[in-house]
N, C-alpha and C positions, 0 to 999 in steps of 0.2 A: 290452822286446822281446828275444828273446833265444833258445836253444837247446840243448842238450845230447845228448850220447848215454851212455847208460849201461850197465852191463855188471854184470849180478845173479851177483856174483864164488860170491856161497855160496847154496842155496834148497833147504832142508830143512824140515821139517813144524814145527819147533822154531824156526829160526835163517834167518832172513834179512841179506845183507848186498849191498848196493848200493854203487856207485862211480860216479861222475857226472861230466864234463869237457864246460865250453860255455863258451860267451860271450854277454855280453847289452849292449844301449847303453840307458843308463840316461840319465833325466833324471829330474832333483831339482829343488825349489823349496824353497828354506828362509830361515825370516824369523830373521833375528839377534835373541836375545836382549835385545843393550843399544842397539842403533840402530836407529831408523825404513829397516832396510834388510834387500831383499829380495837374496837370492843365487840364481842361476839354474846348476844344472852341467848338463852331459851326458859323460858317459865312456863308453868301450868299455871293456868289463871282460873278464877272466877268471872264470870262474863255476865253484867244483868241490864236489864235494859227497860224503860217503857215508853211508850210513843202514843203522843196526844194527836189526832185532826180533829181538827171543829171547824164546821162554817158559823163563822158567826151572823154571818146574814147574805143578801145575793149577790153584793160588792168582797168580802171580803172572810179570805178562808188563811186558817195558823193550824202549822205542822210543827211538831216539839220534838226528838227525839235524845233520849239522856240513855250516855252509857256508863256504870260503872265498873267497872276491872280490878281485879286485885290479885298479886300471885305473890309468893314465899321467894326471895332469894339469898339460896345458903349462901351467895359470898358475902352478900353483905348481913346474914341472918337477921334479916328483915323483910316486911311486906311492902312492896312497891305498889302502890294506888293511882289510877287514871279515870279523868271523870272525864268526859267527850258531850258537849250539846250543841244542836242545832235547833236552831229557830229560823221557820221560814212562815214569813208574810205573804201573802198574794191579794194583791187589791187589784178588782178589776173598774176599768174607769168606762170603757165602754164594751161592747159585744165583742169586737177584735184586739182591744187593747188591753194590757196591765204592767202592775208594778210589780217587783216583786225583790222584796227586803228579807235578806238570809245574815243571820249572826250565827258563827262558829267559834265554840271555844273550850279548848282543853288544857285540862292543869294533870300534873304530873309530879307527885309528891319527892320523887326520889329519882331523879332524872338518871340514866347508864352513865350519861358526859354532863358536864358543865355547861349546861344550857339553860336559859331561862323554864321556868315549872311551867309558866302560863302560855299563848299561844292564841290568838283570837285575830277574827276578820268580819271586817263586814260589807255586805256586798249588797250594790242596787243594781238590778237590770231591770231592762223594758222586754216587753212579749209583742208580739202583733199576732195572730189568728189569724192564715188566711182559709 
């Protein structure tokens, strides 16, 4: 639950760029890998965000969008940080066809379980238009 206001810094026919500043109160459930044990948070966070599109020409258009997170948690009396991107490609090859190449990946300074911080995929699919 959460909120934001944003401010569409750049917005030309080519190039959009967005800027985002909120806050959200989170709550999480996560079952620990190595123990019969469940972890419950809730944090108030910092929520900031900007988001690039550009076509760079008539074959091919890049979407970016970067989030950063930050909230205080008294048990561990620290700040827990989450950085979130996505990058998508779209290459078109013909009038009905394209490609389209997405990279996702987020790191997580101060994980609730014992999980690896980082977290990434990358994905190709194909488009047809009919």
């Amino acid at each position: 639950m959460g909120g934001s206001v944003r401010l569409n810094a750049v917005k030309t026919e080519r190039l959009t760029f967005i800027v985002g500043v909120g806050g959200l109160q989170e709550w999480e459930t996560w079952q620990h890998p190595y123990l019969d044990e469940i972890r419950q948070v809730s944090l108030l966070k910092s929520s900031n965000y900007f988001s690039l599109r550009a076509t760079v020409n008539e074959f091919v258009d890049v979407n970016l969008v970067n989030y950063y997170q930050i909230g205080y948690d008294r048990s561990i009396s620290d700040f827990r940080q989450r950085i979130n991107s996505s990058t998508i490609i779209n290459t078109k090859i013909t009038d009905r066809f394209s490609i389209t190449n997405s990279f996702d990946i987020s790191y997580e300074n101060r994980p609730i379980v014992p999980v690896t911080n980082v977290i990434f995929a990358f994905k190709t699919g194909l488009s047809l238009d009919f």
